[in-house]
Each structure stands twice: as structure tokens, then as C-alpha cells.
C-alpha positions as protocol buffer text, in pm:
chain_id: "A"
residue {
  index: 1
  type: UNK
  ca { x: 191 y: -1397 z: -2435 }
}
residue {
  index: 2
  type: UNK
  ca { x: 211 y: -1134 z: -2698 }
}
residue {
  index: 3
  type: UNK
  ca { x: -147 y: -1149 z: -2894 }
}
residue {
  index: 4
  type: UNK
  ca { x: -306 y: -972 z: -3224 }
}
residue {
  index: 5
  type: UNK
  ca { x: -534 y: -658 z: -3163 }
}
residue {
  index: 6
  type: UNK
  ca { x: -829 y: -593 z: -3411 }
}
residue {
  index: 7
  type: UNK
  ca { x: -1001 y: -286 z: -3390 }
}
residue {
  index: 8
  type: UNK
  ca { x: -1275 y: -170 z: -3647 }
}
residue {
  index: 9
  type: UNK
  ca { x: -1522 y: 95 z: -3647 }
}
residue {
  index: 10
  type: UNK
  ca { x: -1738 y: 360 z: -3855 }
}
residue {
  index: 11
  type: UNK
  ca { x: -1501 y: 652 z: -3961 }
}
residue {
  index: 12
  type: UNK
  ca { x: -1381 y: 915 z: -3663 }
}
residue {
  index: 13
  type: UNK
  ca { x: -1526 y: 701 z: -3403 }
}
residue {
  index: 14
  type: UNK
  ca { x: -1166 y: 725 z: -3221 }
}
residue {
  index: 15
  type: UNK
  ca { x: -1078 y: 383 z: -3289 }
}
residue {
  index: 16
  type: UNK
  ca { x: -702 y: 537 z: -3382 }
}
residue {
  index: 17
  type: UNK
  ca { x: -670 y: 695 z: -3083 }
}
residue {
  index: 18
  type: UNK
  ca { x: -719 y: 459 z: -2839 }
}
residue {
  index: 19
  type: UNK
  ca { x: -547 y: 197 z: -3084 }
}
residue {
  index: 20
  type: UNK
  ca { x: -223 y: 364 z: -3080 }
}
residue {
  index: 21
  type: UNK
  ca { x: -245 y: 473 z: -2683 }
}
residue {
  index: 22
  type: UNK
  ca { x: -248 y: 62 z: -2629 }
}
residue {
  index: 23
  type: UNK
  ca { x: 26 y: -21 z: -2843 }
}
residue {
  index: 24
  type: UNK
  ca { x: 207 y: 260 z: -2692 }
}
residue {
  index: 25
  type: UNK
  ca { x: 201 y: 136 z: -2325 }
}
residue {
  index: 26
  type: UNK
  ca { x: 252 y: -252 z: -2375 }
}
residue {
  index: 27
  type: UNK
  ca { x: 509 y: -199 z: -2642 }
}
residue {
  index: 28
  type: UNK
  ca { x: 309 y: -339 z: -2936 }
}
residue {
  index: 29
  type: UNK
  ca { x: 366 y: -228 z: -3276 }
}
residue {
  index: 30
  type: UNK
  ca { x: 45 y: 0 z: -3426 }
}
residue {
  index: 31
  type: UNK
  ca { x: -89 y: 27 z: -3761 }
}
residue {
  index: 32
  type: UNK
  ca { x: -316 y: 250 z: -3860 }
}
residue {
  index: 33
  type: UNK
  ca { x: -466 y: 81 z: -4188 }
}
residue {
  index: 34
  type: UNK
  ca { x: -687 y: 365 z: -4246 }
}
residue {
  index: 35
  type: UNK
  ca { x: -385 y: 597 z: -4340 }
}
residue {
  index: 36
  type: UNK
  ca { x: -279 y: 325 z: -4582 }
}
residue {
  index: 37
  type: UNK
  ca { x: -555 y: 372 z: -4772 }
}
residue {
  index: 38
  type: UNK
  ca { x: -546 y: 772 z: -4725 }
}
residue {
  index: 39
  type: UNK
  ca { x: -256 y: 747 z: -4875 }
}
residue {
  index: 40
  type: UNK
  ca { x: -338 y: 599 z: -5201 }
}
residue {
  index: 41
  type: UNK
  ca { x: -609 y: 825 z: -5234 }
}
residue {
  index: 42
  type: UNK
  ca { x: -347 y: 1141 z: -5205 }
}
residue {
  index: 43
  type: UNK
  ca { x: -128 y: 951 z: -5445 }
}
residue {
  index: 44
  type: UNK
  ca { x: -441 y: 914 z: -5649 }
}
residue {
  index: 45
  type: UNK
  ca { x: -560 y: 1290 z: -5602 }
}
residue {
  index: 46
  type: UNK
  ca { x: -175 y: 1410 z: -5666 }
}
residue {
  index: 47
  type: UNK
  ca { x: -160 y: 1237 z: -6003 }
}
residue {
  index: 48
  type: UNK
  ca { x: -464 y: 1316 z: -6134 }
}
residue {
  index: 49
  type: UNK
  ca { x: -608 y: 980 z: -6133 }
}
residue {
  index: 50
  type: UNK
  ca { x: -950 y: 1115 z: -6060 }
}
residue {
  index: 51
  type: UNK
  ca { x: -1187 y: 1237 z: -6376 }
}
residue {
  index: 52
  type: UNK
  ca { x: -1372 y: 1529 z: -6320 }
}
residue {
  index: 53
  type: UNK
  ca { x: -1677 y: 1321 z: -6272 }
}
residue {
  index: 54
  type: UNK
  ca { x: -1514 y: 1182 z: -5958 }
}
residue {
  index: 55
  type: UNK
  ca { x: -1483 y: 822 z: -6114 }
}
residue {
  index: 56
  type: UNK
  ca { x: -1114 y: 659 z: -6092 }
}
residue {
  index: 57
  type: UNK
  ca { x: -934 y: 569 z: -6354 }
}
residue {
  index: 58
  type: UNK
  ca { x: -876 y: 207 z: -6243 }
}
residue {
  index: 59
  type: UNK
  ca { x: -673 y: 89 z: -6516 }
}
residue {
  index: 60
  type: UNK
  ca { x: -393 y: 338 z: -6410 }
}
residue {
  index: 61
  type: UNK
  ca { x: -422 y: 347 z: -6062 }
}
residue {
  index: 62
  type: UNK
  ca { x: -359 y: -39 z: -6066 }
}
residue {
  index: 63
  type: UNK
  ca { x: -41 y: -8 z: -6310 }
}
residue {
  index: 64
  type: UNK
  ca { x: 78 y: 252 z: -5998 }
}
residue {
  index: 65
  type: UNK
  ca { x: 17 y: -3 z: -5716 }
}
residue {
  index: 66
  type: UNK
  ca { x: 335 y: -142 z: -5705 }
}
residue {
  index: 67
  type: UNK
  ca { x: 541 y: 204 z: -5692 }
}
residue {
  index: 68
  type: UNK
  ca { x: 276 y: 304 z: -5405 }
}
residue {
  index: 69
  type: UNK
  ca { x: 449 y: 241 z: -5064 }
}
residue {
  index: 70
  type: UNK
  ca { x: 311 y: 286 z: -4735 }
}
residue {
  index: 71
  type: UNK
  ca { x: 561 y: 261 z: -4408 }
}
residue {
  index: 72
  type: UNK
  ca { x: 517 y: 396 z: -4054 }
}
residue {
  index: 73
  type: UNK
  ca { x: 814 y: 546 z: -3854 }
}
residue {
  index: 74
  type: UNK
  ca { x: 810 y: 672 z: -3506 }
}
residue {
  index: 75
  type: UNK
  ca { x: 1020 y: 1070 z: -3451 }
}
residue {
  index: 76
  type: UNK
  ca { x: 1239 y: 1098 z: -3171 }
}
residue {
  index: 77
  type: UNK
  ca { x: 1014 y: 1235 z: -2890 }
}
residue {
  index: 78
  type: UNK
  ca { x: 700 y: 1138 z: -3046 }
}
residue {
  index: 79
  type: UNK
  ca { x: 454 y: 870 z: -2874 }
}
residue {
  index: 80
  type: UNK
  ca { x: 276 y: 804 z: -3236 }
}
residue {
  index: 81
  type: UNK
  ca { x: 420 y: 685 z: -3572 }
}
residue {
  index: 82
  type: UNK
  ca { x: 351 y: 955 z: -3882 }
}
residue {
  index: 83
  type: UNK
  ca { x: 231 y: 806 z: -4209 }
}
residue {
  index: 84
  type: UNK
  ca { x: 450 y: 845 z: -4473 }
}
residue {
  index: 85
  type: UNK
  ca { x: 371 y: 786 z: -4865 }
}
residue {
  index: 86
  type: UNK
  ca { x: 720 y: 679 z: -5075 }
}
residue {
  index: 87
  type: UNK
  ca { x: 957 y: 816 z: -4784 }
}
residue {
  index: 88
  type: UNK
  ca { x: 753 y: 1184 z: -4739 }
}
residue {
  index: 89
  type: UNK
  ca { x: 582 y: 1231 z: -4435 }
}
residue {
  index: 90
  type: UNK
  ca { x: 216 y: 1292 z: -4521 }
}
residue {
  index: 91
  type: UNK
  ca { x: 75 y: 1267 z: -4171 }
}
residue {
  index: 92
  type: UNK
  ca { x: -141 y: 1617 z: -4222 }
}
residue {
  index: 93
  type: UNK
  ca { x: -222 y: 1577 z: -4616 }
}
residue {
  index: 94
  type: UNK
  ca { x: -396 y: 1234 z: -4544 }
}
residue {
  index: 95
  type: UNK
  ca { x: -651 y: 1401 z: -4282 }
}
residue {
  index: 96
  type: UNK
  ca { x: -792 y: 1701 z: -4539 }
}
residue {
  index: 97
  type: UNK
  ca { x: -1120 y: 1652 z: -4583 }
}
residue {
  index: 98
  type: UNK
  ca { x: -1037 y: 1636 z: -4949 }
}
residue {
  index: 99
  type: UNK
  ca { x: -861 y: 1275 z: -4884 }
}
residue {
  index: 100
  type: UNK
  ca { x: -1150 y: 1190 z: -4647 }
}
residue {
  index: 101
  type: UNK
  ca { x: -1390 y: 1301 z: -4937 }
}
residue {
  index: 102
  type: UNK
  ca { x: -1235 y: 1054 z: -5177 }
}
residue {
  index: 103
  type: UNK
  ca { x: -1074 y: 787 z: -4953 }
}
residue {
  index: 104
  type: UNK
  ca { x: -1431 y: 546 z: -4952 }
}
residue {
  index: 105
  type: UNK
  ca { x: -1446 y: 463 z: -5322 }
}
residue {
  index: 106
  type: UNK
  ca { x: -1074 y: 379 z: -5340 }
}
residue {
  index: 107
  type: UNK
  ca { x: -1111 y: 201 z: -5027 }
}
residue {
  index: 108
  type: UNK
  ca { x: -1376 y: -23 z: -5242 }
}
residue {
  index: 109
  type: UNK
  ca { x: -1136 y: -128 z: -5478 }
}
residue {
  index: 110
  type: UNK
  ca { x: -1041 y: -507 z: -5504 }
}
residue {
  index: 111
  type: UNK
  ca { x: -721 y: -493 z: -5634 }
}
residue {
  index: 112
  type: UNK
  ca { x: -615 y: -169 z: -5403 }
}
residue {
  index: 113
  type: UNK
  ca { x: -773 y: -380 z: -5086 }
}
residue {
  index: 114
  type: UNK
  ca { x: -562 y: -713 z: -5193 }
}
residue {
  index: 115
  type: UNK
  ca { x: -250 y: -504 z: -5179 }
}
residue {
  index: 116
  type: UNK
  ca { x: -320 y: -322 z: -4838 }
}
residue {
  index: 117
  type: UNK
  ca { x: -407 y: -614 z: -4681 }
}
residue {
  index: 118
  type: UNK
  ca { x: -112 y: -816 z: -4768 }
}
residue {
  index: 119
  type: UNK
  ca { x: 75 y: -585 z: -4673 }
}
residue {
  index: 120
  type: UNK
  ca { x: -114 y: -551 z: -4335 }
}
residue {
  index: 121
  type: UNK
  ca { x: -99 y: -933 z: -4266 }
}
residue {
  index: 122
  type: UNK
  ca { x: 311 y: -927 z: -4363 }
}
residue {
  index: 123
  type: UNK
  ca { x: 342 y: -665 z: -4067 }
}
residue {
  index: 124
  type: UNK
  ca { x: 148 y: -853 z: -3827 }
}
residue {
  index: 125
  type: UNK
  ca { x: 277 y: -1188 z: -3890 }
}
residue {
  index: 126
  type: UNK
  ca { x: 460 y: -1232 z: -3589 }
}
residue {
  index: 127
  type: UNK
  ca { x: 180 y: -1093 z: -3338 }
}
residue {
  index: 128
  type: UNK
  ca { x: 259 y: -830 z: -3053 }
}
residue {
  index: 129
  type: UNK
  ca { x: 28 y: -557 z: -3334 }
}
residue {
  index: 130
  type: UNK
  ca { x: -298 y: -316 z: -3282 }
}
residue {
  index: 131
  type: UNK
  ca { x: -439 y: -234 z: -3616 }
}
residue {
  index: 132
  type: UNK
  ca { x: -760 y: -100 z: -3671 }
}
residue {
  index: 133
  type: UNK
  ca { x: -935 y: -19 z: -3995 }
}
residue {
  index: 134
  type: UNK
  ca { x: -1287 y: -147 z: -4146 }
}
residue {
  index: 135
  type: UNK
  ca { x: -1181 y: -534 z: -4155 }
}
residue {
  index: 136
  type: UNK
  ca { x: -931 y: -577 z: -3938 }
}
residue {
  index: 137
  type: UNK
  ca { x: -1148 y: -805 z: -3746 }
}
residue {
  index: 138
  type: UNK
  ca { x: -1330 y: -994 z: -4040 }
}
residue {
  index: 139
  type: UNK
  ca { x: -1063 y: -1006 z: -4356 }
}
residue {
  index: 140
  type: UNK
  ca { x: -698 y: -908 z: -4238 }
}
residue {
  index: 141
  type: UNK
  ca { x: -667 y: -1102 z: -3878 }
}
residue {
  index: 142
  type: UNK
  ca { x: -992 y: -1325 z: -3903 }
}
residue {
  index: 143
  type: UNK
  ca { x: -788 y: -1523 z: -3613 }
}
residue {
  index: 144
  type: UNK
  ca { x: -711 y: -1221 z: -3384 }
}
residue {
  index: 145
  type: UNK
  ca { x: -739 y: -1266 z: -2983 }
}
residue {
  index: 146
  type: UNK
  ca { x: -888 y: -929 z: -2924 }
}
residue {
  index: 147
  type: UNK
  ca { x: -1152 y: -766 z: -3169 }
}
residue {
  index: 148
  type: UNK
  ca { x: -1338 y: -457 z: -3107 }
}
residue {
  index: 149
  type: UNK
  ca { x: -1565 y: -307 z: -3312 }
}
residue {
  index: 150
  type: UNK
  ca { x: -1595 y: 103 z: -3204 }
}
residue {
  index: 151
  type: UNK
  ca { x: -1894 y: 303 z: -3250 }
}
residue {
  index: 152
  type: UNK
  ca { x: -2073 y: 617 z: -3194 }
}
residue {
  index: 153
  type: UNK
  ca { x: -2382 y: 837 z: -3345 }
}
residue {
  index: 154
  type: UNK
  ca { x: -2283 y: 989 z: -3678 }
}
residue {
  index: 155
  type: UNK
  ca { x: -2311 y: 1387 z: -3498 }
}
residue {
  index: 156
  type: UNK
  ca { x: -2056 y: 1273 z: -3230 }
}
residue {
  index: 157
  type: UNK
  ca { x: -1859 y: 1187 z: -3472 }
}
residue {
  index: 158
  type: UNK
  ca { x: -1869 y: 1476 z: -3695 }
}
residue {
  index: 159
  type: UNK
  ca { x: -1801 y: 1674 z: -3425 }
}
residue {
  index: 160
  type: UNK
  ca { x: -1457 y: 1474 z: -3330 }
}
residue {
  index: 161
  type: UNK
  ca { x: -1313 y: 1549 z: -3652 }
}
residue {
  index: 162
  type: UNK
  ca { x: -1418 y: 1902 z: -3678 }
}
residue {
  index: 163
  type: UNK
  ca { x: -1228 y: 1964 z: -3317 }
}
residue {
  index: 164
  type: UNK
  ca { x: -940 y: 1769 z: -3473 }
}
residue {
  index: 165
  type: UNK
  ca { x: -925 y: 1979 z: -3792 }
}
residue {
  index: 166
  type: UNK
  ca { x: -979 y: 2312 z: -3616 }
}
residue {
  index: 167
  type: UNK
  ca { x: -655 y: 2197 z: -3350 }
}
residue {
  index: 168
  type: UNK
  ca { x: -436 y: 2136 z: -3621 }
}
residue {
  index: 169
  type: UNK
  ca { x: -505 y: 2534 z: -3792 }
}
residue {
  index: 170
  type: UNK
  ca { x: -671 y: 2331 z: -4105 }
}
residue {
  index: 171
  type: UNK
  ca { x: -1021 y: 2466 z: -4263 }
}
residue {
  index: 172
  type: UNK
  ca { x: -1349 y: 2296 z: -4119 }
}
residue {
  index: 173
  type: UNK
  ca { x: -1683 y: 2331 z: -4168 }
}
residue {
  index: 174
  type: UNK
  ca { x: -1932 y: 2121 z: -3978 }
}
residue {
  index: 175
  type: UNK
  ca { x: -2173 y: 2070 z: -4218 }
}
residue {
  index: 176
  type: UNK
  ca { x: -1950 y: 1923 z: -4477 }
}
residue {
  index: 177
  type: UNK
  ca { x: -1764 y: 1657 z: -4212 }
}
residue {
  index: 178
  type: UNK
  ca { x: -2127 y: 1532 z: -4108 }
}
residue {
  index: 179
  type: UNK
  ca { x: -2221 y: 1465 z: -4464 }
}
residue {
  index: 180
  type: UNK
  ca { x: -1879 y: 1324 z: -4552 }
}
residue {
  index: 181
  type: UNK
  ca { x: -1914 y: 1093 z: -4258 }
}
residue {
  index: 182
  type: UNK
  ca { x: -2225 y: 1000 z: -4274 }
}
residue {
  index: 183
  type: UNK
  ca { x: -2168 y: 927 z: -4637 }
}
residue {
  index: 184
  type: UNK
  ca { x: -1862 y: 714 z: -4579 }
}
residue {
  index: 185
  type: UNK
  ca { x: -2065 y: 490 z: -4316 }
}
residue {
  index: 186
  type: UNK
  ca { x: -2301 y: 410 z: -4647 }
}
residue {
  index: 187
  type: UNK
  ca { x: -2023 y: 360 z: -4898 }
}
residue {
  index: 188
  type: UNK
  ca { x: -1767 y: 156 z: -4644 }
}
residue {
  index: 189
  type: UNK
  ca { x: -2102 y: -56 z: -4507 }
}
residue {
  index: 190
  type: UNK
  ca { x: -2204 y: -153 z: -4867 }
}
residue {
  index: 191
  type: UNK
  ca { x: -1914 y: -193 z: -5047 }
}
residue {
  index: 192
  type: UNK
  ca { x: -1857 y: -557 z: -5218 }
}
residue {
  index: 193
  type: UNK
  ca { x: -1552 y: -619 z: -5109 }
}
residue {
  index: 194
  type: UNK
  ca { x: -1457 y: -675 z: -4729 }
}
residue {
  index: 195
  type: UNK
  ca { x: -1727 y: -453 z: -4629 }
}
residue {
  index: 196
  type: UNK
  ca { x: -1750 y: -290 z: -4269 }
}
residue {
  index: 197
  type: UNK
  ca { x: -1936 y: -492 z: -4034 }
}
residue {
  index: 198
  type: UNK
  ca { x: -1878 y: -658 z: -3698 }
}
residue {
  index: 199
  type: UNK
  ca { x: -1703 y: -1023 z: -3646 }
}
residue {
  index: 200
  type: UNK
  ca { x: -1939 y: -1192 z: -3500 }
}
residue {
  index: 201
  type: UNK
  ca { x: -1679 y: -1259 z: -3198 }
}
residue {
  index: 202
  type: UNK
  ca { x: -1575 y: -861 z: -3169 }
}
residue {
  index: 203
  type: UNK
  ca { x: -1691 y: -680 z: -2864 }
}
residue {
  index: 204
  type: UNK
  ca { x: -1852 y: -364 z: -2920 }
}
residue {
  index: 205
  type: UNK
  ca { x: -1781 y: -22 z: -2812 }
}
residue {
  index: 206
  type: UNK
  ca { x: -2012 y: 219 z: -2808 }
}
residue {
  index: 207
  type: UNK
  ca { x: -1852 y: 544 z: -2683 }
}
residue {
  index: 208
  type: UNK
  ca { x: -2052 y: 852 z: -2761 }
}
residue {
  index: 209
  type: UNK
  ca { x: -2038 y: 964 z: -2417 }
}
residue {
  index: 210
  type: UNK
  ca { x: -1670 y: 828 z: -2340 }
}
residue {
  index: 211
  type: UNK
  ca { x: -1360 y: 1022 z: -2229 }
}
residue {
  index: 212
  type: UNK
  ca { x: -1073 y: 909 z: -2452 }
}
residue {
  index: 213
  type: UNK
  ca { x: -941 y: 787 z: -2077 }
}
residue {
  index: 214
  type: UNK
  ca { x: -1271 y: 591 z: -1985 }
}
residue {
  index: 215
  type: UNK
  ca { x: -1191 y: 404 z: -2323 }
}
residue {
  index: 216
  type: UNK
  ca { x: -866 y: 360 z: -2278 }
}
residue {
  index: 217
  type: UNK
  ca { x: -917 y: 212 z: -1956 }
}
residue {
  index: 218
  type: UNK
  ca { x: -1194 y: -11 z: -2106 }
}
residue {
  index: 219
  type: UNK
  ca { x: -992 y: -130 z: -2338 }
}
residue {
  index: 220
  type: UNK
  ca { x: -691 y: -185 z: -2125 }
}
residue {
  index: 221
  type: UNK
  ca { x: -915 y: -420 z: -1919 }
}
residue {
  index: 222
  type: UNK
  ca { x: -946 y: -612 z: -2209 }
}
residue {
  index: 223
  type: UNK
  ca { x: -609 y: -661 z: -2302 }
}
residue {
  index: 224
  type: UNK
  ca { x: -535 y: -754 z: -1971 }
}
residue {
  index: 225
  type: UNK
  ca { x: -802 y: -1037 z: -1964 }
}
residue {
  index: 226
  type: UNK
  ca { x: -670 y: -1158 z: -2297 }
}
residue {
  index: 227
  type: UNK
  ca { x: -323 y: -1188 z: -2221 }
}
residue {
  index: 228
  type: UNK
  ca { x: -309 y: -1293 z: -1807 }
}
């Protein structure tokens, strides 16, 4: 029985990771609906769709929606799919901090949210899918067999991403991820439209002191109750 996977979560809580190791070893498809979103931002950032008072300028940016296209492809040899924005692969662009600094109050956006998630409920449509994101649980697969909502304390957190910056040779500063992140938990929590919160059927993960295998394992367990 092939089932749909929802998996939400505060920003760098290592909902991705553990996402895409599942889909990965029983042959689901993964979606990462986060980088969707990154990736309007960039296209936003790129064409200058942000004033210098950091507002958007909406009007635009919703003219551009439709030429704004989003796919995921897996390399040869690679066990994860890169993002890629209009056929370039921006896998490392989407994960600056300057994208992570901007990504909430796009991500707030009705009319950018009504296209990502129809787009996200076109590539799950057939099941056999582990997406995670803010509302995968609540808006996009309201109906999916597995939901887990991922959490951990805001300095944990801060600390993930740093390590994942400084691995990748890209500039970090501690400081500046723990106030982006714990300003994104405000912003994606209290935003109007599909705001983060927990289904009320979700299972929660709390895994500030986790290895990435414990919750792997964790969550394998519950895959394997869901579909046996």
C-alpha cells in the first residue's frame, strides 16, 4: 500500500533530511516544498522585486508567477534530487542566508502559496510522496496517512544550519542564523494564510537531542506501522 507522507516543522529542524532519507529507501518520490518557495524568493531577489525597504512589489511578482517554474531532478550518483528554478540548478543559491532572510514574507503570500500548493498537490496526486514544508500536514495533504510535525529549541537549530553553511565553504555567522530563525518561527507561525501549526492528527517530533539515525529509525517505525 503506497501512502502520502506529511512532514512539517519550524525552519532547520531537519525535517528535509530525514524526509528525503525515507523516500530514498522505500522508493517514494520527495519534495522538498520549502525549496519551492526558496526559489521564488531568488527569482524575486534576482529581479529586483524587492524595494529597498524590504517590502515586495506584489503586483509584479504575481504577473511573474506563471513564468516561475519549480522541478526536482535526481544526478546520476546522487541519493537526493537538486532544486532547480526554470531548468538551472539552484540547489546552493536557495540555502544563502540571503534567501533564508527573505523567504518568510514571500512564503506569506496568498497568491504565491495558491500556486505552490497546486503544484504540490498535482505531484502527489497519485500517493507513494514525502513532502515536508509548513502545511503539508494542514493545507496541501489534509488527508495524508502519516503526518509529523518536527521540532527542536530555536539554538539547536541555529546551530544545524550554521554546521551546514560552514560544510558547504559558504559564509556563516551564528548570530545572524539564530535571529533569522528565530524570526522566521514568528513570521511562518503568524502568517494569515496556511500558517505553521500542527494537524491535530500529526505526531510530534521533538529531536533536539536526536542523531539524524535515531530519527530516521523513528520515523521508519512509523512508516512501517502505516503501511503493514
Amino acid at each position: 500500500m503506497r501512502i502520502t507522507i506529511a512532514i512539517d516543522g519550524h525552519s532547520s529542524c531537519g525535517k528535509s533530511t530525514m524526509a528525503k532519507d525515507l523516500a530514498r529507501k522505500v522508493g517514494y518520490i520527495y519534495v522538498d516544498s520549502g525549496a519551492m518557495y526558496r526559489c521564488v524568493t531568488l527569482y524575486a531577489l534576482r529581479h529586483g522585486l524587492f524595494e529597498a525597504d524590504g517590502s515586495i512589489n506584489t503586483g509584479e511578482l504575481e504577473k511573474r508567477m506563471a513564468d516561475i517554474h519549480v522541478s526536482f531532478q535526481l544526478r546520476q550518483g546522487a541519493d537526493r534530487p537538486d532544486t532547480y528554478l526554470n531548468g538551472e540548478c539552484v540547489e546552493q543559491e536557495i540555502r544563502s542566508l540571503e534567501v533564508s532572510s527573505h523567504v518568510s514574507p514571500i512564503a506569506a503570500i496568498p497568491f504565491v502559496r495558491e500556486a505552490l500548493v497546486a503544484q504540490q498537490q498535482q505531484m502527489g496526486k497519485d500517493k507513494g510522496v514525502v513532502m515536508d514544508g509548513r502545511d503539508i500536514g494542514t493545507t496541501v495533504f489534509p488527508d495524508a496517512e502519516l503526518k509529523v510535525f518536527v521540532t527542536a529549541s530555536a539554538e539547536v537549530r541555529a546551530r544545524r544550519r550554521y554546521d551546514e553553511l560552514q560544510q558547504k565553504g559558504m559564509p556563516a555567522d551564528y548570530a545572524d542564523i539564530l535571529k533569522n530563525v528565530e524570526e522566521r518561527d514568528y513570521i511562518d507561525s503568524h502568517r494569515e494564510v496556511s500558517p505553521l501549526r500542527k494537524a491535530d492528527d500529526a505526531l510530534v517530533l521533538d529531536n533536539s537531542n536526536m542523531t539524524i539515525d535515531e530519527q530516521n529509525a523513528w520515523l521508519m517505525e512509523q512508516f512501517v506501522q502505516r503501511t503493514s
